[in-house]
C-alpha positions in Angstrom: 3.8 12.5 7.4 0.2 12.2 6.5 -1.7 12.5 3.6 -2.6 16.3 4.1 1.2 17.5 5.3 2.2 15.2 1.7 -0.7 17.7 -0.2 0.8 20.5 1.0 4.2 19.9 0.6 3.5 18.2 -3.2 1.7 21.4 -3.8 4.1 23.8 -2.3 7.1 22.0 -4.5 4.7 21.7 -8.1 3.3 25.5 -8.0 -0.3 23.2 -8.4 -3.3 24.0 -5.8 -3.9 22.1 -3.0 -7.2 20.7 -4.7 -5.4 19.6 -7.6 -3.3 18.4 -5.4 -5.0 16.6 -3.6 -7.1 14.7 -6.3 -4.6 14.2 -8.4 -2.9 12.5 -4.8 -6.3 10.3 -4.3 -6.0 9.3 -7.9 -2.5 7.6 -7.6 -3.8 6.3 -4.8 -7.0 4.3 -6.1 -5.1 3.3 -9.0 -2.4 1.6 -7.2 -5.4 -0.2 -4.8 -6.9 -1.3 -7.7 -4.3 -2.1 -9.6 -2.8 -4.4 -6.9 -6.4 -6.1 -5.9 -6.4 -6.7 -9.3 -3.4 -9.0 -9.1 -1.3 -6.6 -11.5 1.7 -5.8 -9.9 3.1 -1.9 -9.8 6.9 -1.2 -10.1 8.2 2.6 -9.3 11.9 2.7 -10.5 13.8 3.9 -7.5 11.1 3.7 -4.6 9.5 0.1 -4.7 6.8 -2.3 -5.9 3.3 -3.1 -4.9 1.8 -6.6 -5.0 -0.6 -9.0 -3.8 0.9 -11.8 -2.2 -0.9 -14.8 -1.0 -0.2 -15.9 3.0 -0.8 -19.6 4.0 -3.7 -20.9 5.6 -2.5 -21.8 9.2 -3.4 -22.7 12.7 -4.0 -20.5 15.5 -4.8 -20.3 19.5 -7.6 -18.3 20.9 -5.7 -17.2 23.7 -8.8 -16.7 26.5 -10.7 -19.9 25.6 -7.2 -21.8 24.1 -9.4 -23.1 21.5 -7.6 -23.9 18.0 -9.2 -22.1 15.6 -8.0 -22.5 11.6 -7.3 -19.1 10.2 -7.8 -19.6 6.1 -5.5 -18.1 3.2 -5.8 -15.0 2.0 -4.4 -12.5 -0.4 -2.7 -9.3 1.7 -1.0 -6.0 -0.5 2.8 -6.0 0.2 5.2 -3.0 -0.6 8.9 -4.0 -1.5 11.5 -1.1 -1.3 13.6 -0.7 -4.1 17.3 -1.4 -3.5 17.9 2.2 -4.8 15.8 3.4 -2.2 18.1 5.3 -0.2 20.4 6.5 -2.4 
């Protein structure tokens, strides 16, 4: 599904227009981005939780020269389904 089918079909279901919709959408959205980035974790009760997690620094192979090249940590955003997912 993509973000305009999940417009339409929000809209459809709430009785809201699609431009209301829609903002209201890109809203969640940017708050859950900036939420995360700013290392604040967001738990939804029955679909999941978004947080930043941090990945190791580690080492890696250019595979056309077969150079070892050092790839450095960083933070990445992670989505964890709830266990109550697919009930």
């Amino acid at each position: 599904m993509t973000k305009k089918e999940l417009i339409d079909s929000v809209a459809s279901q709430t009785g809201m227009g699609v431009a209301e919709t829609s903002k209201t959408i890109e809203v969640f959205i940017e708050t859950i981005k900036k939420s995360v980035m700013a290392g604040k974790p967001i738990f939804i009760r029955g679909f999941g939780s978004f947080e930043l997690k941090t990945r190791a620094a580690r080492k890696a192979r250019n595979i056309r020269t077969n150079q070892e090249i050092a790839i450095p940590e960083r933070k990445v955003p992670t989505f964890k389904i709830s266990k109550n997912f697919d009930e």
